[in-house]
Phi, psi and omega in degrees: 000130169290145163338306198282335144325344182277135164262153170234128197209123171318119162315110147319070207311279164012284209269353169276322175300326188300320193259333171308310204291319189309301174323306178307294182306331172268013170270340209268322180274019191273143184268324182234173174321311190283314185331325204285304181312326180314308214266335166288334150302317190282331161260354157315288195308315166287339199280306228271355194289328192289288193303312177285017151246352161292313198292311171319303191291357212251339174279258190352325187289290199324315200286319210218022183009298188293348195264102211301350179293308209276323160276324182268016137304317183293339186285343184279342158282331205290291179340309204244033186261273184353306186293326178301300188304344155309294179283338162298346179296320198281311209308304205276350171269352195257344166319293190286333193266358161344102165315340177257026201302308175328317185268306188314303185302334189294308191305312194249349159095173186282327219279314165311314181273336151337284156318299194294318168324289166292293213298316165290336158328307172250047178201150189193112165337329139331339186237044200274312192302297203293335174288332189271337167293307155322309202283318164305327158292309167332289214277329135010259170336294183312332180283300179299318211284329209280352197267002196275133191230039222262137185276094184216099192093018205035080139239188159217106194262126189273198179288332181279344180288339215270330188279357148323291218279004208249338169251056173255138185293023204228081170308355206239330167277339156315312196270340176280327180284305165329296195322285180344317196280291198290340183304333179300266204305307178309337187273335195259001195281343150327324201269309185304337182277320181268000166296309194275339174285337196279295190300319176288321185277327166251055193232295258250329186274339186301316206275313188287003165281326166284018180059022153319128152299333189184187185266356185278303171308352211245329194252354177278289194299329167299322166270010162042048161253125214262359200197052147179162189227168225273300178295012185265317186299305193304298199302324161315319189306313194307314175316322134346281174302278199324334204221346187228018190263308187284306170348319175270348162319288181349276189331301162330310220274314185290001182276306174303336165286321175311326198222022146075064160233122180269335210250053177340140157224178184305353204225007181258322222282002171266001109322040162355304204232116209295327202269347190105162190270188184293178188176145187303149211271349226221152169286185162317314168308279171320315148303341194250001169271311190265009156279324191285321185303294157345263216293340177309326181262337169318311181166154188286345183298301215288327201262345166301323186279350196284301190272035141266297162001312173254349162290320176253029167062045215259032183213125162234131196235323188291117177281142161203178219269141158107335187283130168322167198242192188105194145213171226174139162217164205171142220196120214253112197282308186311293212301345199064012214224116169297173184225113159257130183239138170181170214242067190297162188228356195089350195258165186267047158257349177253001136275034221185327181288291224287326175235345168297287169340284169330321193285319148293341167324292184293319164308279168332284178327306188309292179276035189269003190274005203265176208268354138286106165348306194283354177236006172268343160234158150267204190261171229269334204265331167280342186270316162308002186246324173322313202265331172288325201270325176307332206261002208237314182303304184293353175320340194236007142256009194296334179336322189302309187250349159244019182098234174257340184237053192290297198321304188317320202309311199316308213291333170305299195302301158286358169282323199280321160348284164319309192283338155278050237224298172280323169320284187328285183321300197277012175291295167322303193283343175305313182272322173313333182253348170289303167288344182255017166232050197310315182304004186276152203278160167281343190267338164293341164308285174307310188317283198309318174275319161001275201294326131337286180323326194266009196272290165314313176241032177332168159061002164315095187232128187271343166093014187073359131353070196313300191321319216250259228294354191251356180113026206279316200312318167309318183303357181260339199292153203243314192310350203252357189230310165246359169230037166000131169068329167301058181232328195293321181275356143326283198304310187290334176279349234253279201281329178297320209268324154274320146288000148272320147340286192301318198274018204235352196263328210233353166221073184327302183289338181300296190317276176350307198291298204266011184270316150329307183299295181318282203330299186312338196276342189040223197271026197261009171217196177265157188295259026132325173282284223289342177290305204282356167305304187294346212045068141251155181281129178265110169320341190267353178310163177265351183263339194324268200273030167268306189302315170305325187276319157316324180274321191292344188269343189302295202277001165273261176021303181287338165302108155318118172267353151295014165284316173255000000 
């Protein structure tokens, strides 16, 4: 069935809590193991009828902004999401306290009580209004960002239509689209500053209502991470600094000789290339043929999953005025069917879509027969080494979509790789000190990441640029606004996906082989089961991401840049 064919029909909260509850209360009465078993099918099946009409209308919104039937469903999940997650709070207590837990765990593996174990951690009927507040300041942000309508060049552009022009080989037009982008936002920072203060005080009264010392513990438990801690991450971070900030100097230093700028600015660094950077040869139409090629040859799973994906009309990729901005993949549980949502621009970014996205895409699609919820993703910082490692997997088609200047995409790809890395980190340490000073000023907010930015990102110059040079730059990040703490696991999925590069380099088919093995495993171990599931190296190891970050700067290094 195609996209445009999923019907959508508002959930009957009523009558769904009247079945839920019922449902619970006769698992709680079960004399035996299978009964339990019967009846957690029976609350899947109602779990997934709710969420898939959550995912329709939040795609359907996401597709349209302006399209007022479709917002005002998405305002009836933010309201009426909580309340659902309410009966999953009764679901996971009557869980964990089973007479049958030994055999329900033998079935379904430990990682279910895992989950269900934290997720009571952070929720209580007590906070149902404030989760409903959150969820409204969320689509707030989302709203405002999706509403930029910048007149430029005689068009009218939202920010994503704007980054062609942020890489134009033209310094004067590189600095006028910038100029364009952040002027937007500087004009909008009031309203972004009391979006996110509003959000930090009640992400921060939610934690201390559930007995949180703060939202940073709070916000660990919320990202169901079951197996590292807020001190595993700083020493990642430290590692970070140590090994990959000068590594990205280097780099910087050699880009700026690469594209004739001695006097780098912030608005150069998007420029790879003196001649420009490389860009897909083809329209939309054509990328997405030639992804179908891409995956068809790839493995016969990449090529079954792709051309449902384009038999049922499960990519909407063409940027136009009103869609929201961003990509995304998300995945409507009745249909069986992932979703990718994103925004081409002609940049090679639109190949970046075509395999991060795909790559979750594939995951998901990998695990969907299996029968719990709670196992069609893994958990987030583990759902990024699918969509990173794909983009590293697709490697020996970029010929395909770039041509003459294929070498160029790699060397693009793994230099932003690198450079995004440290960025990633000081997002994470940005909200770790945000939250744990919730009472801090918006402008004390800003001092602090400024002072991040030269930690990380040294030699970063912004041109007198007041929005930027005052701390402004972060108010874009969206995940810092709507998925707190999700950032880190970019950088740690990150160093997994460059050990896949390398073992994809040098034993493919092996590489190929544990990347299948993962995608199929969905959400069925911890982040740390699932590196060692995959044969990878845990980021947190202490030799890990000294040796990798070593080998990817080792094969730049071996690049000629008169070569490109």
């Amino acid at each position: 069935m195609k996209f445009s064919q999923f019907t959508y029909k508002r959930p009957h909260l009523e009558v769904l809590k009247k079945d839920f509850q019922a449902i619970v209360q006769q698992f709680s009465k079960a004399s035996t193991c299978e009964e339990q078993v019967e009846l957690i099918n029976q609350l899947n099946d109602l779990r997934s009828q709710f969420d898939s009409m959550f995912n329709i209308a939040s795609i359907r919104h996401s597709l349209n902004i302006e399209d007022k039937d479709f917002e005002t469903e998405q305002n009836y999940f933010d309201q009426n999401g909580p309340e659902f997650q309410a009966l999953i709070h009764d679901y996971y207590r009557a869980l964990v306290k089973s007479k049958f837990r030994a055999e329900l765990s033998e079935k379904y593996g430990k990682q279910l009580f895992a989950i269900a174990e934290l997720t009571l951690k952070t929720f209580d009927t007590v906070i149902l209004e404030d989760l409903k507040r959150e969820n409204t300041l969320s689509s707030e942000y989302q709203k405002l960002i999706a509403s930029a309508k910048i007149n430029f060049e005689g068009q009218e552009l939202n920010l994503k239509a704007l980054d062609p022009y942020c890489m134009s080989t033209d310094r004067k037009m590189r600095k006028k689209a910038n100029k364009a982008k952040w002027d937007f936002l500087a004009k909008k920072q009031n309203q972004l500053d009391e979006i996110f203060d509003k959000l930090v005080k009640v992400r921060t009264s939610i934690a201390q209502k559930l007995g949180f010392k703060n939202f940073v513990e709070l916000g660990y438990a919320r990202m169901l991470r079951t197996d590292y801690t807020p001190e595993m991450v700083k020493e990642f971070r430290k590692k970070v600094k140590e090994y990959v900030v000068p590594a990205t100097v280097e780099l910087r230093k050699r880009q700026s000789k690469r594209i004739g700028i001695d006097d780098m600015k912030f608005y150069d660094t998007q420029l790879y290339f003196k001649q420009g950077n490389p860009t897909p040869k083809g329209d939309p139409q054509w990328i997405l043929e030639n992804g179908r090629k891409m995956y068809e040859e790839m493995s016969p799973e990449t090529d079954s999953f792709f051309k449902f994906m384009l038999e049922n009309e499960l990519l909407d990729v063409l940027n136009r005025t009103g869609k929201a901005s961003g990509g995304y993949c998300t995945y409507i549980t009745e249909h069986k069917s992932p979703f990718i949502f994103s925004n081409f621009n002609g940049t090679s970014a639109d190949i970046d879509v075509l395999t991060h996205e795909a790559g979750h895409a594939f995951q998901v699609y990998s695990s969907r027969d299996i029968s719990i919820p709670e196992y069609l993703w893994p958990t987030y910082e583990a759902a990024e080494i699918h969509s990173m490692s794909m983009e590293f997997f697709a490697w020996p088609w970029m010929d395909n979509f770039f041509k003459e200047e294929s070498d160029k995409y790699r060397f693009e790809h793994l230099s932003s790789c690198l450079f995004f890395l440290p960025y990633g980190v000081a997002v994470d340490e940005f909200q770790h000190i945000i939250y744990q000073n919730p009472d801090m000023t918006p402008k004390e907010r800003r001092k602090t990441w400024r002072m991040l930015e030269e930690e990380y990102m040294p030699n970063t110059d912004y041109d007198g640029n007041d929005y930027l040079d005052n701390g402004g730059y972060w108010q874009k990040q969206s995940h810092i606004y709507q998925m707190p703490f999700y950032y880190i696991d970019y950088t740690l999925a990150q160093i997994c996906a460059f050990q896949f590069w390398k073992k994809a380099k040098e034993k493919p088919e092996e590489a190929f082989s544990d990347y299948l093995r993962l995608c199929k495993a969905g959400g069925s171990r911890s982040f740390l089961g699932l590196v060692d599931l995959a044969n990878l190296k845990s980021p947190f190891d202490s030799n890990c991401l000294p040796e990798i970050v070593g080998d990817i700067h080792d094969y730049l290094r071996g690049i000629s840049d008169d070569s490109l």
